[in-house]
C-alpha positions, -999 to 999 in steps of 0.1 A, spaced: 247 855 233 264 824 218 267 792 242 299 777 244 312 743 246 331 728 270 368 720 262 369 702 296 341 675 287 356 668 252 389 662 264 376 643 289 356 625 266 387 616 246 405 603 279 380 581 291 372 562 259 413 557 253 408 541 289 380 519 278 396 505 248 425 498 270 403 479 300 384 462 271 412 450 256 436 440 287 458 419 283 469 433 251 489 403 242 491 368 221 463 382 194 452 352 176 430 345 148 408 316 159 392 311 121 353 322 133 339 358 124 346 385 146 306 392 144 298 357 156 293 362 189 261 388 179 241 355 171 238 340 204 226 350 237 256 336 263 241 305 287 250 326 320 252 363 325 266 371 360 247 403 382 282 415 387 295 418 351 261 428 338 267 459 365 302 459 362 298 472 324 266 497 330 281 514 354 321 515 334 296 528 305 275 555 320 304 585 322 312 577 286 278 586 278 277 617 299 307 631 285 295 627 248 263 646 254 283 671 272 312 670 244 283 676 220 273 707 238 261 734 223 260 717 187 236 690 196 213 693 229 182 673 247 171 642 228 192 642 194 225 648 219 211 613 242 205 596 204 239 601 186 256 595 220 237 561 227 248 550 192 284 563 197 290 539 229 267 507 214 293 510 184 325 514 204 315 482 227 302 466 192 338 471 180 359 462 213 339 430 214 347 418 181 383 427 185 381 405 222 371 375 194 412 378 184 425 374 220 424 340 238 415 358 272 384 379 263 352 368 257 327 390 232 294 388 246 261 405 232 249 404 269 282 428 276 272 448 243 238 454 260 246 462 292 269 490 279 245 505 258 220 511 290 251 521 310 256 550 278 220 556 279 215 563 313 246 583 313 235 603 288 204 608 297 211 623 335 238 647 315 212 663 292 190 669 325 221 687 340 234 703 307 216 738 317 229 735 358 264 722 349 273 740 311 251 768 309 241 790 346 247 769 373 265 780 403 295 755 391 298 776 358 302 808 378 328 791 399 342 777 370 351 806 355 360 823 388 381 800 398 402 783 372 421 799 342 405 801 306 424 780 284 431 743 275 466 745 297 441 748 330 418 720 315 446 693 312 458 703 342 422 699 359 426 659 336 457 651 352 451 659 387 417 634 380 440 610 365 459 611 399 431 599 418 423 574 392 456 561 399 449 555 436 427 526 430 457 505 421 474 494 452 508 506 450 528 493 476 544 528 485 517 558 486 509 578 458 544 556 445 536 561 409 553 553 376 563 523 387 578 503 355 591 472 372 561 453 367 567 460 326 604 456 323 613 439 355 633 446 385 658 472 382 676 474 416 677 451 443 691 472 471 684 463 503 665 492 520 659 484 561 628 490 572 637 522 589 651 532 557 626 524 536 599 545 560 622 574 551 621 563 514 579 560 514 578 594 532 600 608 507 583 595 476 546 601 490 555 635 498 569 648 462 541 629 443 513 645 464 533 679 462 535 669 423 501 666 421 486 696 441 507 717 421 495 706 390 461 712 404 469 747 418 481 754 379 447 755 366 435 776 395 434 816 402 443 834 429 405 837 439 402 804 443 401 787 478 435 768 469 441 758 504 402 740 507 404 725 468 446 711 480 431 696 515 396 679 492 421 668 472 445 649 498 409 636 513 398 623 476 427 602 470 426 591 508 391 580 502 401 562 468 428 546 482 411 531 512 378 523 486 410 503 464 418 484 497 384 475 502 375 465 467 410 445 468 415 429 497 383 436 523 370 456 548 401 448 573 428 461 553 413 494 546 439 515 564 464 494 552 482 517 533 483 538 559 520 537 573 544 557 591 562 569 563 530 574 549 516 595 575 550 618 577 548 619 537 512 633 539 520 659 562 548 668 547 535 668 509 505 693 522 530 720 538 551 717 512 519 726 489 508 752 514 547 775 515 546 773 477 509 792 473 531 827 471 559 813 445 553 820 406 534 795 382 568 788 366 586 787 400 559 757 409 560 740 374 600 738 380 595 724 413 567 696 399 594 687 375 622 679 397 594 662 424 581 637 396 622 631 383 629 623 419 598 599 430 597 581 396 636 572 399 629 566 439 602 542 433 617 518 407 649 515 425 630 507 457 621 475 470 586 464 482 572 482 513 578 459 542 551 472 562 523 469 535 534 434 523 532 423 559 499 430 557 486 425 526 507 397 511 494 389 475 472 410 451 443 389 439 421 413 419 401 381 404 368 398 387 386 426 388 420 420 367 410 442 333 402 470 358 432 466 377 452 465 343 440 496 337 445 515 370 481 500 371 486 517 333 479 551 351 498 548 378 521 539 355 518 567 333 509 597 355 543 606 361 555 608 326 522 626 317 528 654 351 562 656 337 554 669 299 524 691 313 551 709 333 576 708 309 553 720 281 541 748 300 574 761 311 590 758 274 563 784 267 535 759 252 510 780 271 507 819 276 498 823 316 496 846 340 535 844 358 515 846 396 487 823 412 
């Protein structure tokens, strides 16, 4: 029997390098050509190489070179798969650090180049060892196709609900408070919420994103699934990201931070909302992630800062850390318009589903 690929790694695969080119390349602005050769920087070792950065890149490397050996799957396999996905990543860092030589706040440095080449090689070296337990007989490729629906509507679904926990890292001052565009085109409202009124604004807004989100997830999922256990691991994942993002950010002390009284109402009331819509339609759920995104996206950027989080956390200083927060502020950015054209997409008749589950 013919092996087949996985639609799910390549589009993956696709995802994460756009994301790369984007943290690579953050800040996108005042390009500048500075008269040396964008290949310059390959003739010289740099003076000082930090632990951190050297880390910093291997590890941002080594799903990029998973995902190509497991994008490659079935066509290439074992050692030619780890080759041809080594070189891929070398010449995608290769050519992100000469375009870093045209912006004023990048540096291009052959130590980064080399550090990102062992992050793809070790990344793509632990995929080929799982390719047979993960692609081809494992007891997650019988789940797999027990529990989520064949087709690429399912796999982008099972993108974006990732892409929601990626989003978690950046510290948004309401929970789950995503597509947040003031920080791009400045502030839109400056209503004066109290801070009894905002709790029931951060309650509100937590509560249709996480409902937003679960029902994207429970999209990509059949009936015999164990919905209710894959909806509660997913409120835990983005709990544990979150509070890893506070850590990261702002220290051990602040690691519950986030964790406020409209917060705590918006979580319980997110997960029962999730919970009474297991027995509605797949359109019926789509319709309600549509009008849950509209209203936390228009919520959030008319909203003032939460007066409970900046009391505690006053000031945002992501130091090493500012590409990566770049990033992880794009996709919380983004998230909701993405959420929004899945569902849309879907319910215009872009995919052919089953009308239950």
């Amino acid at each position: 029997m013919q092996k087949q690929g996985s639609p799910l790694a390549r589009e993956l695969c696709v995802v994460y390098v756009l994301l790369i080119v984007y943290a690579t390349l953050h800040p996108i602005t005042s390009w500048r050509d500075n008269g040396a050769s964008p290949w310059e920087w390959l003739a010289h070792w740099p003076k000082l190489t930090l632990p951190f950065d050297v880390a910093f890149n291997v590890v941002g490397y080594l799903p990029l070179g998973a995902l190509l050996v497991w994008a490659l799957y079935p066509l290439l396999r074992g050692a030619a798969a780890i080759v041809l996905a080594l070189v891929c990543g070398t010449l995608l860092s290769a050519l992100l650090e000469s375009l870093q030589t045209y912006l004023p706040s990048r540096i291009s440095s052959l130590a980064d180049l080399a550090a990102n080449a062992v992050g793809t090689a070790i990344g793509a070296l632990i995929a080929a060892l799982l390719t047979t337990s993960l692609l081809e007989r494992g007891r997650l490729v019988q789940l797999g196709a027990l529990w989520v629906i064949a087709g690429p509507g399912a796999t982008r679904a099972l993108i974006l609900a990732g892409l929601w926990l990626v989003a978690q890292l950046f510290p948004e001052s309401i929970l789950f408070g995503h597509g947040n565009i003031v920080a791009y085109v400045g502030t839109i409202s400056g209503y004066p919420f109290t801070p009894a009124e905002f709790a029931r604004v951060e309650t509100a807004v937590s509560a249709s994103s996480l409902f937003a989100a679960g029902a994207v997830l429970l999209s990509a999922l059949t009936p015999a699934a164990p919905r209710v256990f894959l909806l509660a691991l997913l409120v835990a994942a983005a709990g544990a990201v979150r509070a890893l993002s506070q850590v990261i950010l702002f220290g051990p002390d602040y690691v519950w931070a986030w964790l406020t009284p409209g917060a705590e109402r918006g979580l319980a009331a997110g997960s029962l909302a999730l919970v009474a819509t297991l027995a509605l339609t797949r359109p019926m759920r789509l319709a309600l992630v549509v009008i849950a995104v509209t209203f936390a996206t228009v919520v959030v950027n008319i909203a003032p800062a939460n007066p409970y989080y900046v009391s505690t956390v006053q000031e945002i200083n992501p130091g090493r850390f500012l590409n990566f927060n770049g990033l992880t502020q794009l996709v919380s950015a983004a998230w909701p318009l993405l959420a929004l054209l899945y569902a849309v997409l879907a319910l215009a008749g872009g995919e052919r589903r089953p009308a239950t589950g």
